[in-house]
Structure formats: structure tokens, C-alpha cells
ZADREN-100147 format. One record per atom (N, C-alpha, C): residue in one letter; x, z, y; atom name. Coordinates in pm, 1 decimal. Each point is the difference from the previous one (the first is absolute). Layout:
<lodrens>
LODREN resn       xx       zz       yy name
LODREN    A        X        Z        Y   CA
...
</lodrens>
This chain:
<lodrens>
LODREN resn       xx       zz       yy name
LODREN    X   -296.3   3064.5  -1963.7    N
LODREN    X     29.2   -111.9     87.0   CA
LODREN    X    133.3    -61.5    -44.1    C
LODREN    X     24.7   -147.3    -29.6    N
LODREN    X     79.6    -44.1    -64.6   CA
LODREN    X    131.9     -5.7    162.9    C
LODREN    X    150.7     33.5    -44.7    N
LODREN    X     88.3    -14.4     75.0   CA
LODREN    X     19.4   -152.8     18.2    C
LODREN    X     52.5     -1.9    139.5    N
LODREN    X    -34.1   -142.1     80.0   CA
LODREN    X    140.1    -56.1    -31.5    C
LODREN    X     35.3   -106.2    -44.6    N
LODREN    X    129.3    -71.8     29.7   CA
LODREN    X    110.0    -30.6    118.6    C
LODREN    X     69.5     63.2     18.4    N
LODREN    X     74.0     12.2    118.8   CA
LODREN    X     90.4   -171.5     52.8    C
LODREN    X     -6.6    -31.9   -126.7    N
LODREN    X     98.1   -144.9     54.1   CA
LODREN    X    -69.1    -98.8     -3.8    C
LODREN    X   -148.0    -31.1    -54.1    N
LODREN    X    -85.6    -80.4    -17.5   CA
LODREN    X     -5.4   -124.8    174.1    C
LODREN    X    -22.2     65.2     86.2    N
LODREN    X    -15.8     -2.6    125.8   CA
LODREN    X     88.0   -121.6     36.2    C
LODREN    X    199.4     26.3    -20.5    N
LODREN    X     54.2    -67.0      8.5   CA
LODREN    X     31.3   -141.7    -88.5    C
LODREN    X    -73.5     28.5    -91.8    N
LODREN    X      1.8   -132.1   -123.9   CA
LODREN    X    -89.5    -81.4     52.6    C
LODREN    X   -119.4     61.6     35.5    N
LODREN    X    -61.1   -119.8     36.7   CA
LODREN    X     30.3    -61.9    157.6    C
LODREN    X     46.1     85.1     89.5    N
LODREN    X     25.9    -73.6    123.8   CA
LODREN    X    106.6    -89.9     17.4    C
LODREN    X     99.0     50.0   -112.6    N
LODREN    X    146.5   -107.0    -71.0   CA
LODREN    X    -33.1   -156.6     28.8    C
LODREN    X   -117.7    -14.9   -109.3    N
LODREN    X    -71.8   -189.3     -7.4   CA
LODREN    X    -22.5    -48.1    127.5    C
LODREN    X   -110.2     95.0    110.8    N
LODREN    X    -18.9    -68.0    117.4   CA
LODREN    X    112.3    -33.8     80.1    C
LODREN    X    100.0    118.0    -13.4    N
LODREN    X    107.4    -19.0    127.4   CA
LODREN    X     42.4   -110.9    -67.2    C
LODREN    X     73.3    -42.1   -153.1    N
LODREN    X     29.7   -138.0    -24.6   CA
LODREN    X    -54.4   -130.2     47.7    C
LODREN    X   -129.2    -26.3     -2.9    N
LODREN    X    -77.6    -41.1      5.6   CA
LODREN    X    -45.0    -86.1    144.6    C
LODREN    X     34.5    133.7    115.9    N
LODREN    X    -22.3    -43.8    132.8   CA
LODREN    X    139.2    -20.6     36.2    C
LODREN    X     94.5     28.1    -51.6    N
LODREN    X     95.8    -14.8     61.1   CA
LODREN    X     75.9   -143.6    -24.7    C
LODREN    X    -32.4   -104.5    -98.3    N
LODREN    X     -4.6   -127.3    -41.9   CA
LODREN    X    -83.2    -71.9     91.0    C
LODREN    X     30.9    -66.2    114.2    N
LODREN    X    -79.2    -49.2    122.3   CA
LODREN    X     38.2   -203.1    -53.1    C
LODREN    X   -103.7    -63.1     12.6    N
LODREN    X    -18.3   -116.7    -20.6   CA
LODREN    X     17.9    -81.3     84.9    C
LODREN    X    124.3    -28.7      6.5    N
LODREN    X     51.5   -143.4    109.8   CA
LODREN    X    -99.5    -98.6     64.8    C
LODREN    X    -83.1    -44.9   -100.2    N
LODREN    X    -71.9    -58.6     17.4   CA
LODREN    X   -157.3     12.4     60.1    C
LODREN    X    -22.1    172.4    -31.0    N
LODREN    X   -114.1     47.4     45.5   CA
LODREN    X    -28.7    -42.5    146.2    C
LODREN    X   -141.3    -21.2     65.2    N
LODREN    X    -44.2     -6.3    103.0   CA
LODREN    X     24.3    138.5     86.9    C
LODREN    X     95.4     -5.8    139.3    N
LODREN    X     20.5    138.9     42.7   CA
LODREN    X    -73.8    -11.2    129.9    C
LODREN    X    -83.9     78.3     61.7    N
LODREN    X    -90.5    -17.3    127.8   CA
LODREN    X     58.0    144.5     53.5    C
LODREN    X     -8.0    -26.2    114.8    N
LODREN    X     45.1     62.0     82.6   CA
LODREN    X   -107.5    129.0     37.8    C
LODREN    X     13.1    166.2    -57.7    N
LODREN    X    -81.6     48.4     17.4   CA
LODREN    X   -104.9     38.4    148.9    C
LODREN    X     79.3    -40.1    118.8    N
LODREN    X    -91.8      2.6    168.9   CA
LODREN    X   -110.0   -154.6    -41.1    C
LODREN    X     87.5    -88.9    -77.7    N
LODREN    X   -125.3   -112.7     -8.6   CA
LODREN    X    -93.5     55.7    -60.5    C
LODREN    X    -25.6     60.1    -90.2    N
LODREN    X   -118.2     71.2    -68.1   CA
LODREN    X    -99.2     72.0     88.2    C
LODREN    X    143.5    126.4     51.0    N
LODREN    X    -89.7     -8.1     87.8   CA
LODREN    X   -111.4    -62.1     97.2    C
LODREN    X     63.3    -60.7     63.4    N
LODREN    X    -84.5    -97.4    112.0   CA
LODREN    X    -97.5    -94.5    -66.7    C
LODREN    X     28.9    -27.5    -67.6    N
LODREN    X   -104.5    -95.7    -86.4   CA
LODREN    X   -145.1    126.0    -35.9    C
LODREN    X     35.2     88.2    -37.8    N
LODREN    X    -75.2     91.2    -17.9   CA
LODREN    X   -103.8     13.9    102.9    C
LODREN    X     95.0     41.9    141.8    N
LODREN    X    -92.0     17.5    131.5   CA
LODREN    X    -44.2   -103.0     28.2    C
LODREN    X     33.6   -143.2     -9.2    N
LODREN    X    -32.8   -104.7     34.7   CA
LODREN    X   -139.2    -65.9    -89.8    C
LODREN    X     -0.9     84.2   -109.3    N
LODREN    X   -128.0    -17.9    -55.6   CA
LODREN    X    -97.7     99.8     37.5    C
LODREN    X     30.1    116.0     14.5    N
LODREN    X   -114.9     93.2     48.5   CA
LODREN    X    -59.0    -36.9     96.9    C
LODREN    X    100.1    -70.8     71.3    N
LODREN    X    -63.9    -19.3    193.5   CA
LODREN    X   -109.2   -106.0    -22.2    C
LODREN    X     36.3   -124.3   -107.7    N
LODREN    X    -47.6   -105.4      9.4   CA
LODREN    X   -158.3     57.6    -76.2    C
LODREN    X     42.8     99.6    -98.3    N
LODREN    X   -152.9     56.6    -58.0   CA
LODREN    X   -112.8     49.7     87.0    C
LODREN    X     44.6     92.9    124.4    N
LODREN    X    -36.1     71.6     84.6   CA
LODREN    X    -41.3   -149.4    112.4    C
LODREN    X     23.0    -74.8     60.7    N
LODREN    X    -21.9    -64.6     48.2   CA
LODREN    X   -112.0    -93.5    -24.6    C
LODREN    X     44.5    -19.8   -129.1    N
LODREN    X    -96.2   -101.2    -81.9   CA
LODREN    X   -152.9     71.4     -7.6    C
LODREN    X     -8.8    134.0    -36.8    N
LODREN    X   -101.4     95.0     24.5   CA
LODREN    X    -45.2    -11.1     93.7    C
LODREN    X     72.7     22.3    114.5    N
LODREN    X    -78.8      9.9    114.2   CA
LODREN    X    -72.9   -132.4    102.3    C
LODREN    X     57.3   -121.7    -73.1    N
LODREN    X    -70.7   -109.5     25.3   CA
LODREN    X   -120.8    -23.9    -79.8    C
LODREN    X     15.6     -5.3    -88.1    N
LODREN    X   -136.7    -21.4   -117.3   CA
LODREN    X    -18.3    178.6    -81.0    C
LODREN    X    -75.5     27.3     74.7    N
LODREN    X    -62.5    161.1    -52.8   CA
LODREN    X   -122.7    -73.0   -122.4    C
LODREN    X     15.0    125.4    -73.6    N
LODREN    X   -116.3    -76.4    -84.2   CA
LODREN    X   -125.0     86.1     29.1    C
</lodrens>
């Protein structure tokens, strides 16, 4: 069984933390409870919608 690389792990998680940690001024930022609710606010409307027109 070939011995596993002990520092490998941190080389590659190095790039992401760079990576995410460069946040884009410009990016679109939504507010994660709006997601939420938009979320529930579509299920309800799915569930509803169902229960008016059953197929």
C-alpha cells in the first residue's frame, strides 16, 4: 500500500481559501432569509397550484 502524502491536503485547500476569499464588489449579493422565503414561497405556490388543478 503506497504511503499517503501528509501535506498534499493543505496545498490544495491553499487555492480555494485564495480564491473565496477575493469577494467581487461588484458581484450580485442576496440576502440569504430571501432565498429562503422565495424558496417557501415557491413550494406553497406548487402545493397550491396542485391542489387546484389535480391531474
Amino acid at each position: 500500500m503506497p504511503k499517503s502524502k501528509k501535506g498534499e491536503g493543505f496545498h490544495s485547500a491553499a487555492g480555494l481559501i485564495r480564491y473565496f476569499d477575493s469577494e467581487d464588489d461588484k458581484a450580485l449579493k442576496v440576502n440569504p432569509w430571501f432565498v429562503v422565503a422565495f424558496c417557501i414561497a415557491v413550494s406553497v405556490l406548487v402545493l397550491v397550484l396542485g391542489a387546484i388543478y389535480p391531474t
